[in-house]
N, C-alpha and C positions, 0 to 999 in steps of 0.2 A: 760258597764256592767249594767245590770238590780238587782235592790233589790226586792225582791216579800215584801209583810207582811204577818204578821203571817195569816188572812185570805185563803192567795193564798195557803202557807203551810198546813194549815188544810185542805183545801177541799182536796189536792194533797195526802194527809196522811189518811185521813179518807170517801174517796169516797162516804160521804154522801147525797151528794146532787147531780145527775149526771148530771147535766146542768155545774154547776159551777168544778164540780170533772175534768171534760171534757177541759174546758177551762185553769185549774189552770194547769193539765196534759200539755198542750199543752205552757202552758208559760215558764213551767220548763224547758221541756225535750229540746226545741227550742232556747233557750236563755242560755247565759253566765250568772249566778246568785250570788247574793252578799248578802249573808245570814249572815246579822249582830247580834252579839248576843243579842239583844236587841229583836229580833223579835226570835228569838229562844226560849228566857226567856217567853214571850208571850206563846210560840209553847207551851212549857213545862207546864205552871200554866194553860193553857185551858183544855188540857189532862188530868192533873192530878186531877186538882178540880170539872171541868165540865163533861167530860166524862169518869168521873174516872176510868180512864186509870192505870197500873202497871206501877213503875218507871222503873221495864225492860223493858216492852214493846217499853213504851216511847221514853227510850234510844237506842235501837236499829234500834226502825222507822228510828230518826234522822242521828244514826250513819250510815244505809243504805241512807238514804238522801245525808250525805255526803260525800259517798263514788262515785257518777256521778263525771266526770269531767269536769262538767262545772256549778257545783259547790262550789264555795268562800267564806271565810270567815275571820276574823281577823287572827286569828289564831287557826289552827283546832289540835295543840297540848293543847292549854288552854283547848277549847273547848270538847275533848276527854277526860281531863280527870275529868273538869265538870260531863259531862256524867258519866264515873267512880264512883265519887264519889255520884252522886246522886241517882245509882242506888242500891246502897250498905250503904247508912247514912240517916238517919231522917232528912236532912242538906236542905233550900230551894235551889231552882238551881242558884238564884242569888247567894247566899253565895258560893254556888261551883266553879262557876265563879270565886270568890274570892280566893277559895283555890287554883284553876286553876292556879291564877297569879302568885301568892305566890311558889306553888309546881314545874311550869314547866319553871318561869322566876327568880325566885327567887325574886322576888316584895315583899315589906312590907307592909302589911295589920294593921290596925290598926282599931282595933272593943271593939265594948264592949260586943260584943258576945261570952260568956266564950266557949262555942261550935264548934263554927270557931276558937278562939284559940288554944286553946286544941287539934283540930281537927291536924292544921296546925304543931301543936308544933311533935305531936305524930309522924305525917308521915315526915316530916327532920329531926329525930329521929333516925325512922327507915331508913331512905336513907343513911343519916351518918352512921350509923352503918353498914350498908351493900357494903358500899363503902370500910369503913375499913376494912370488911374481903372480898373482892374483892381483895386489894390492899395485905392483909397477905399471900393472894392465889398463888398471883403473884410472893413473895418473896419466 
């Protein structure tokens, strides 16, 4: 399996440059790809800061990104809901990542980030709760 970085991502997302758009094109769509979130988080802060990019837009590039299949990742349930959360919170994408763990593994995060807590506390909140009347529905 091949990993691109964030570079190859960007020309491949943003057809900027057509020499390199061309080549990045041709690495993707040819290649079995291992899209780690580390380069992802990369994808995200160049978008967002540098070609200040909308966190939807962003988000959807990616999520069509990684919708090929023969593209990989750690986990593309974390990863989705990163994206989720980033497109919808003032929350940086690292920290989403974090809520990711927390929300869809059930991981325990430990921050001093009253924002990511809070964040995190709110929606296992709302999931318990929604489970319970799931479960009253059922009865």
């Amino acid at each position: 399996m091949l990993i691109v970085d964030a570079n190859i991502v960007l020309r491949y997302l943003l057809l900027d440059n057509v020499e390199l758009a061309k080549k990045a094109n041709e690495i993707i769509e040819n290649n079995n790809i291992f899209l780690p979130f580390e380069v992802v988080a990369e994808v995200v802060y160049v978008l967002e800061k540098v070609y200040q990019i909308e966190r939807a837009e962003i988000c959807r590039s990616i999520r069509e990104l990684l919708e090929g299949d023969n593209i990989h990742t750690y986990d593309s349930d974390i990863l989705n809901k990163a994206l989720e959360i980033f497109s919808s919170k003032k929350i940086d994408f690292v920290d989403t990542l974090l809520c990711g763990y927390s929300l869809v593994r059930g991981d325990e995060v430990k921050t001093f980030d009253k924002k990511i807590n809070t964040y995190i506390l709110k929606e296992k909140e709302k999931s318990e709760k929604n489970a319970s009347e799931d479960e009253i529905d059922r009865d």
